[in-house]
C-alpha positions in Angstrom: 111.3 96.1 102.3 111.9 92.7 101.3 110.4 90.8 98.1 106.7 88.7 98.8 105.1 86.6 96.9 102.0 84.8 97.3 100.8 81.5 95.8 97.0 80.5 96.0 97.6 76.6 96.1 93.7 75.6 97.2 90.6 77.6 97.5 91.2 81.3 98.7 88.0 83.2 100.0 87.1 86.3 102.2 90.7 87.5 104.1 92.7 85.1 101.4 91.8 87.3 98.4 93.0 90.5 99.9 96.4 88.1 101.5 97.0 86.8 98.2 97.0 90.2 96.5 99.4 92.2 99.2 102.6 90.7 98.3 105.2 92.1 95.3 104.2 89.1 93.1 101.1 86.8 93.3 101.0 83.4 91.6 97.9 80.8 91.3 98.0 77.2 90.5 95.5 76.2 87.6 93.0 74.8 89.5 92.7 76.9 92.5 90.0 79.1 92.9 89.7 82.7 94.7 85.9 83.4 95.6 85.3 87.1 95.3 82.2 87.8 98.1 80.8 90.6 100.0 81.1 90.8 103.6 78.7 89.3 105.9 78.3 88.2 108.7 76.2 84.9 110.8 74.6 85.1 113.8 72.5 88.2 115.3 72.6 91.6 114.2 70.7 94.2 114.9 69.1 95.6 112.2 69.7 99.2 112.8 71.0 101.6 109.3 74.4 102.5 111.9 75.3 98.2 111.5 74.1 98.8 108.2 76.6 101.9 107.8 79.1 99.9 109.6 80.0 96.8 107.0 79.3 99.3 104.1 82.5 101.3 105.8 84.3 97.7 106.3 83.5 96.8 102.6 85.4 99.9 101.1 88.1 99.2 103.6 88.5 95.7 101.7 87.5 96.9 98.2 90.1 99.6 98.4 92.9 97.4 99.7 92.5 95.0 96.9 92.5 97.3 94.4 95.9 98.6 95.9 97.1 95.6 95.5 96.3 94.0 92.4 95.2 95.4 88.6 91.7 94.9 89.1 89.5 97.8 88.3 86.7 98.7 91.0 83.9 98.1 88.1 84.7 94.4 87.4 85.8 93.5 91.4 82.0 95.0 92.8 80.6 92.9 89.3 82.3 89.6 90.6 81.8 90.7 94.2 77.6 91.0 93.8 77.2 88.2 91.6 73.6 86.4 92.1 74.1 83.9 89.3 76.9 81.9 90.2 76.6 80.6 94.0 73.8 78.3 95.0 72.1 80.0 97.8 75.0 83.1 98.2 76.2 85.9 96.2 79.9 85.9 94.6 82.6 84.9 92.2 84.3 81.7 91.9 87.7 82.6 89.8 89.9 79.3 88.8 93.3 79.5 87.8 93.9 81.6 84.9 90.6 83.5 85.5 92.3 85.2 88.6 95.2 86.3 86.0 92.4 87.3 82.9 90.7 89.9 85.8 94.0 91.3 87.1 93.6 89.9 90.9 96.6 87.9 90.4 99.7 88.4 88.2 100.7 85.0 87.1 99.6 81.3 87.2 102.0 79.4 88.4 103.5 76.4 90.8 106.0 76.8 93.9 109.0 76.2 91.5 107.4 79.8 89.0 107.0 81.4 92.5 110.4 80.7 93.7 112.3 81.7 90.6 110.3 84.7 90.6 111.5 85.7 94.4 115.1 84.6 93.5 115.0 87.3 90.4 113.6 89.8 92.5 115.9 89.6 95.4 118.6 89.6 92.8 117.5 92.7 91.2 117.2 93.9 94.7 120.4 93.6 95.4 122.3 95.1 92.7 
């Protein structure tokens, strides 16, 4: 029940887009960068359509929590999400600064000072 906000300072990937999206407010500096990806794993798996069935469940689980938490629309997040043209050797989305606002994943770019006046005007409002 109490105000959060987020601020991407680095690179955020995998478990830091969905992080960065599940506070009140999310900020990004200008030249961070969010990499929207598809799960996936390393290592062995066995090939069998119930693994197959399993990381297609784990997928929604993650698609549907980030569009819960952010503006994005499911159309553009699976577009950046199964991107072939953009990552040498993978498949993805690198979004920097302002491109994380232009897609609705994050609300604002911003610094630690935007981000802390923006929790001091929400506790404010909170508290009246």
């Amino acid at each position: 029940d109490k105000p959060k906000i987020s601020l991407v300072l680095g690179g955020g990937h995998s478990i830091g887009v969905p992080l960065a999206t599940s506070t009140d407010y999310s900020f990004i500096v200008p030249t961070a960068t969010m990499t929207i990806h598809p799960i996936r794993t390393t290592g062995l798996v066995i090939g069998v359509p119930q693994t197959f069935r399993y990381f297609e469940k784990m997928q929604e689980r993650i698609i549907s929590f980030i569009l819960r938490t952010s503006e994005i629309d499911r159309e553009t997040l699976k577009k950046l999400m199964y991107a072939t043209d953009e990552l040498a050797n993978d498949v993805g989305t690198i979004l920097v600064g302002e491109e994380a606002v232009k897609y609705k994943l994050i609300n604002e770019v911003g610094g630690f000072s935007s981000a802390l006046k923006k929790l001091n005007e929400m506790i404010e409002s909170k508290n009246q």
